[in-house]
Structures are given as structure tokens and as C-alpha cells.
C-alpha positions in Angstrom: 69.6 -44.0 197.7 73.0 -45.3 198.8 76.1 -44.8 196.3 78.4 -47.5 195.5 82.0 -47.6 195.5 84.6 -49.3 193.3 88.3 -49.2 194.7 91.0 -51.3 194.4 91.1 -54.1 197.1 93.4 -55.0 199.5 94.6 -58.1 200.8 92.8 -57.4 203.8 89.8 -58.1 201.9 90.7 -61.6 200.5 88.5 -63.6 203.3 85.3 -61.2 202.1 85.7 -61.4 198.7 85.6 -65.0 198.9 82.7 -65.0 200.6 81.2 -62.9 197.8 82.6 -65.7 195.2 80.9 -68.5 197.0 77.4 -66.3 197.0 77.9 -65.2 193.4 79.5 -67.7 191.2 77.1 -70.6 191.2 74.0 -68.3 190.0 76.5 -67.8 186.6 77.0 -71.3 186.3 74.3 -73.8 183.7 71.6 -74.7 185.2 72.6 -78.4 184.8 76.3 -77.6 186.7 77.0 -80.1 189.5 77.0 -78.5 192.4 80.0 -80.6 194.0 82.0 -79.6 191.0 81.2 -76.3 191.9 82.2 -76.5 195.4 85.4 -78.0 194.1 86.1 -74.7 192.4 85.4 -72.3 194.7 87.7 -73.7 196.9 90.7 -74.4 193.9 90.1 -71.0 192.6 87.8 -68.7 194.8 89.2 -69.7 198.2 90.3 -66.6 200.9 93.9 -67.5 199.6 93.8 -67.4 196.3 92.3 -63.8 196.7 95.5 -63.5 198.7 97.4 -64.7 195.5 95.3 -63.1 192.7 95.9 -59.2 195.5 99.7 -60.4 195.4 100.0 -60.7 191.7 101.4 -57.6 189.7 99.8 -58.9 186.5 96.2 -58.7 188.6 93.8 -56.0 189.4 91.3 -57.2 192.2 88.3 -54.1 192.1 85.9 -54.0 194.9 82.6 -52.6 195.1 81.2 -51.4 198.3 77.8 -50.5 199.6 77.5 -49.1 203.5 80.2 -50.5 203.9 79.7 -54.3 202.2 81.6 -55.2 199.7 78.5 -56.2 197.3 80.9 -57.3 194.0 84.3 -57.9 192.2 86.0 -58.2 189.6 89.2 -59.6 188.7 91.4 -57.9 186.1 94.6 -59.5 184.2 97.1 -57.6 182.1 98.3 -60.6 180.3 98.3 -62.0 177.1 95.8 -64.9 176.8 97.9 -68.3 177.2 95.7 -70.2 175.0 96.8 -69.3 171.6 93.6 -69.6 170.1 91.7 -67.0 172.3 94.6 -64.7 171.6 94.3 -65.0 168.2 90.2 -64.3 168.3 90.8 -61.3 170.8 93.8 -60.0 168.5 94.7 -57.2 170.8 98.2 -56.5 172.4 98.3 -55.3 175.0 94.7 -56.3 176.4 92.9 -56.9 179.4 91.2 -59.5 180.7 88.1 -59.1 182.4 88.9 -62.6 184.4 85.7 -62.7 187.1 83.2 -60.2 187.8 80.2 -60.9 189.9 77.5 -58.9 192.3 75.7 -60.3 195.0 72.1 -61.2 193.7 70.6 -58.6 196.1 72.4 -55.8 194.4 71.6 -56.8 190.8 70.2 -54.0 188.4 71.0 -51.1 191.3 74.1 -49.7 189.6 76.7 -51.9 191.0 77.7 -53.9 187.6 77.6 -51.1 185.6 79.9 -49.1 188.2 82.4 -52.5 187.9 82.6 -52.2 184.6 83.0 -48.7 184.0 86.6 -49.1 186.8 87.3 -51.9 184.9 87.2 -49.9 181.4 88.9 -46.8 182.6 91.9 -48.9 184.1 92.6 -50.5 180.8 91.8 -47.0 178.9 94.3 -45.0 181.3 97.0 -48.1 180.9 96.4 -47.9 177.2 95.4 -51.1 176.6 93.6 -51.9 172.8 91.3 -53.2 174.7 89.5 -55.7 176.6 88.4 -59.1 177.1 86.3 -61.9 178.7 84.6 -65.7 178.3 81.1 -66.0 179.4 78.8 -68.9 179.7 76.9 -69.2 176.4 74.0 -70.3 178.9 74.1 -66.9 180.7 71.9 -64.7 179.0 71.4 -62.0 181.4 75.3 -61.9 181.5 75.9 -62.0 178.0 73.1 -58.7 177.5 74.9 -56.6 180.1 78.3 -57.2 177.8 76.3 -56.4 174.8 75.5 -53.3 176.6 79.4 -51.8 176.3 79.9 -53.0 173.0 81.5 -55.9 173.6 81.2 -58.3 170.8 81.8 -62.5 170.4 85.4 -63.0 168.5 85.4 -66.9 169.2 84.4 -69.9 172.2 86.8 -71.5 174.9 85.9 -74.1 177.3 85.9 -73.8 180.6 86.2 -76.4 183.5 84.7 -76.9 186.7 85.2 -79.4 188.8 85.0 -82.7 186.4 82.8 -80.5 183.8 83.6 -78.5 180.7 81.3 -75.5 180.1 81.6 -73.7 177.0 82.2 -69.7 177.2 82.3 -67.2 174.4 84.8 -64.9 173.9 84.0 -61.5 174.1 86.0 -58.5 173.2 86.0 -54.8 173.2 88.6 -52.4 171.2 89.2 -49.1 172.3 
């Protein structure tokens, strides 16, 4: 059995984390998502430099996970207040954390790595005493949606979300601590 890993990455790992992005973030996309608008939005906002960026930012936590030596998933973390007033009143938390992208490669679903994401991503927000934490999630992904559930993170409210030329809708989940 190997063991996986979750560290903080490094901006030596912007050009492999993308690569990750492109493998992971069109299986948590509708079924029905176009797939040009999708390629339109990996390289706007999942692109080797704008890992660069999101590694650069102060406000950003970019978590690795690694397996011999792969990194197999990610997630990206945001110490900000939501900018959309309307999310920020459903999540209702100051200061909170944003769970902004997390993702596995689909070879390395249900073998730990999620949960060991998730349990970083919680600890960093519980040892920066944040209330708590939040995220959107397709309200077509299920399987996504369950593994939330699984934490305790509940739906406060909906948000759109675009890609490309179309508007997905996301729930809003949250966690208090």
C-alpha cells in the first residue's frame, strides 16, 4: 500500500498541477458542459501560470498530494471573504475559508487521497482559527456532493458558475467549526 502525502506546493509545481487540472476538472463538470468552453477555462483559470499566480498569492493555499512521487491531487484554499455578497451572507462566517478547487486524478479516486486533502484543508483553517469553511459544487455532481456530506458540510445557498460561454449552477456548502 503506498501512503499519500499532502504538503504545501511550490511554485515549482505550477506546470504539474496544471496538468492535474486539465485531467481532473472536466470529469466534475455536467455531463451536457461543452467541451470548448471547457478548454477555454482551463487555460483562463487552470493554466501553468495561474498556478504561478494562485502559489504567489498570500490570500492562497495551493495543497498538493503526492503518491511515489506524483502529485495525484490539489486543492486550492482562499482566506478571503466571499466577493459576492450573497454567498457571504449564506456562508455567514468571518473569518472563513474557501475550499476554491479540489480535485484527484480519476485513478486515485476512493484510495484515501480526497479524504487526506480534505483533512489538510480542515486542519489549516482550524489551526488559523477560521469559523469555518466553504465551497460551491455542481448540483449535478453527486459523487462530489456525498463526499462533502461526509464532513458535515451542509448547503447554506446556490451561486452560478461560468465556464466558457455557460452558467452552471453550484450549491454553497458550508462547515462551522
Amino acid at each position: 500500500m503506498t501512503t499519500v502525502t499532502v504538503d504545501r506546493a511550490g511554485l515549482w509545481d505550477a506546470e504539474a498541477l496544471s496538468d492535474v487540472a486539465a485531467a481532473t476538472f472536466p470529469l466534475a463538470c455536467p455531463p451536457g458542459a461543452d467541451l470548448d468552453d471547457i478548454e477555454v477555462f482551463l487555460a483562463d483559470v487552470l493554466s501553468g501560470e495561474r498556478f504561478g499566480e494562485y502559489l504567489s498569492d498570500p490570500s492562497r493555499t495551493v495543497l498538493k498530494a503526492v503518491e511515489d512521487g506524483e502529485i495525484v491531487g490539489y486543492a486550492i484554499l482562499h482566506g478571503d471573504t466571499p466577493a459576492e455578497p450573497e454567498i457571504a451572507a449564506a456562508v455567514a462566517l468571518d473569518p472563513v475559508l474557501e475550499i476554491s478547487k479540489m480535485y484527484v486524478l480519476p485513478g486515485h479516486h476512493g484510495t484515501g487521497v480526497a479524504n487526506a486533502l480534505m483533512h489538510a484543508a480542515l486542519e489549516r483553517a482550524q489551526g488559523a482559527d477560521y469559523a469555518g469553511i466553504w465551497l460551491g459544487v455542481n448540483q449535478e455532481n453527486l459523487r462530489a456532493q456525498a463526499f462533502y456530506a461526509k464532513f458535515g458540510l451542509e448547503k447554506v445557498g446556490t451561486r452560478t458558475f461560468t465556464v466558457g460561454r455557460q452558467v452552471h449552477h453550484d450549491y454553497v456548502l458550508r462547515l462551522a467549526f
